[in-house]
C-alpha positions in Angstrom: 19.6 11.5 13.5 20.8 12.2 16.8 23.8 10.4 16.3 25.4 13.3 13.8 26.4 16.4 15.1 24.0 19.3 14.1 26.2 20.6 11.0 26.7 16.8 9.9 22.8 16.6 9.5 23.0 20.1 8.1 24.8 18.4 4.9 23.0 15.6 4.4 19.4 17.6 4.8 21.6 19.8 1.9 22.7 17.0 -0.4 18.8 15.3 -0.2 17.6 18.9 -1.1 20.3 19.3 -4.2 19.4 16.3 -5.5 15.8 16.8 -5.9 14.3 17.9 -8.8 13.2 21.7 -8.9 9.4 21.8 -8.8 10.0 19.4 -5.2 12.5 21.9 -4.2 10.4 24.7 -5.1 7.6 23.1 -3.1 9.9 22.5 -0.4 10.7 26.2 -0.5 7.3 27.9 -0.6 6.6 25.4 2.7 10.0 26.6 4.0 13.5 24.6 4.2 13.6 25.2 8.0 10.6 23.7 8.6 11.3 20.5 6.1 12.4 17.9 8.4 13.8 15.0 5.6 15.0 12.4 8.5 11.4 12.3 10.0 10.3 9.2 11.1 7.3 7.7 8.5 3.4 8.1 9.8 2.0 5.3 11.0 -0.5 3.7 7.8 -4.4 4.2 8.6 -6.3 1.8 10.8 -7.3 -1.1 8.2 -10.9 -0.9 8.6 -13.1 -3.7 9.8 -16.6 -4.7 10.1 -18.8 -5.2 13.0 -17.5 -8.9 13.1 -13.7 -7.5 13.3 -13.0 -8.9 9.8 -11.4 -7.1 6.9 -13.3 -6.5 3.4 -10.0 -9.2 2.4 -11.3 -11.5 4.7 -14.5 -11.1 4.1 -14.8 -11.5 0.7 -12.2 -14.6 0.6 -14.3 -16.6 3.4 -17.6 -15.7 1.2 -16.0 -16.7 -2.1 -14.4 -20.0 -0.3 -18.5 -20.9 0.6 -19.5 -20.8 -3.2 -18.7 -23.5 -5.5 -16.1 -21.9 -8.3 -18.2 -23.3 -10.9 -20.9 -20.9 -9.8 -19.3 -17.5 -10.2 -17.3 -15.3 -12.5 -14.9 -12.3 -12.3 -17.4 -10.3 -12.8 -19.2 -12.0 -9.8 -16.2 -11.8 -7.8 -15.7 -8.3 -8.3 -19.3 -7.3 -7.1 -18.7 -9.5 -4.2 -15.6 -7.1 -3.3 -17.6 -3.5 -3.7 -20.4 -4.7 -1.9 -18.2 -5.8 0.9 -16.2 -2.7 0.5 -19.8 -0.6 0.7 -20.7 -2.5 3.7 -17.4 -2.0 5.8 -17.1 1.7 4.8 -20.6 2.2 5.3 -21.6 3.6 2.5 -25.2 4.2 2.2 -25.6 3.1 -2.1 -24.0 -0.3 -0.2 -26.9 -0.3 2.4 -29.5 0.4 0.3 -28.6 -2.4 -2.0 -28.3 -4.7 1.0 -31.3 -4.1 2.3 -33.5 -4.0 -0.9 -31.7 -7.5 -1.1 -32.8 -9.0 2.3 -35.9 -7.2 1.6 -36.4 -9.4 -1.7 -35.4 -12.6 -0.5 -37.9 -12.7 1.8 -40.3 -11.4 -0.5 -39.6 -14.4 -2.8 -39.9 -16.6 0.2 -43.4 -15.3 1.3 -44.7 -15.7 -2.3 -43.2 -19.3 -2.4 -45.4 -20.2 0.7 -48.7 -18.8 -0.5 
């Protein structure tokens, strides 16, 4: 806004303030007008998060999905396909549990399939 003189930007932080409704100008208030900068420039969006490959849950989930056969899943398979990858990449430790139990299975059912 450095382009406007300082009682131009004066107005316009006025008229953006009138035309609010009262509970955000009361909020605005309580915080105090001086303070309220309207013209500030947005904050930069969080880091998207990525596994320890450097790929999104997004991708993640679409190259998984793209190595099954469509025939051979469901919404319903799809969706768990999304919170587990979610889980994973946030690390949430529910996620890691399952995970593990998981590997932990299959290679139970492979060491019963040998004997």
């Amino acid at each position: 806004m450095s382009e406007f003189s300082a009682e131009e930007v004066a107005k316009r932080k006025m008229a953006v303030f009138d035309s609010m409704s009262p509970r955000r100008q009361k909020h605005i208030l309580k915080k105090g007008y001086d303070k309220w900068d309207p013209f500030a420039e947005p904050k930069d969006p969080i880091d998207v998060r990525k596994d320890k490959t450097k790929r999104t849950t997004q991708t993640l989930v679409r190259e998984f999905l793209q190595s099954r056969r469509t025939e051979h899943y469901t919404n319903a398979y799809g969706r768990g396909v999304l919170e587990i990858a979610l889980g994973i990449v946030n690390e949430d430790d529910r996620f890691r549990g399952m995970y593990e139990f998981a590997c932990w299975y299959h290679d139970l059912l492979k060491k019963e399939a040998q004997e």
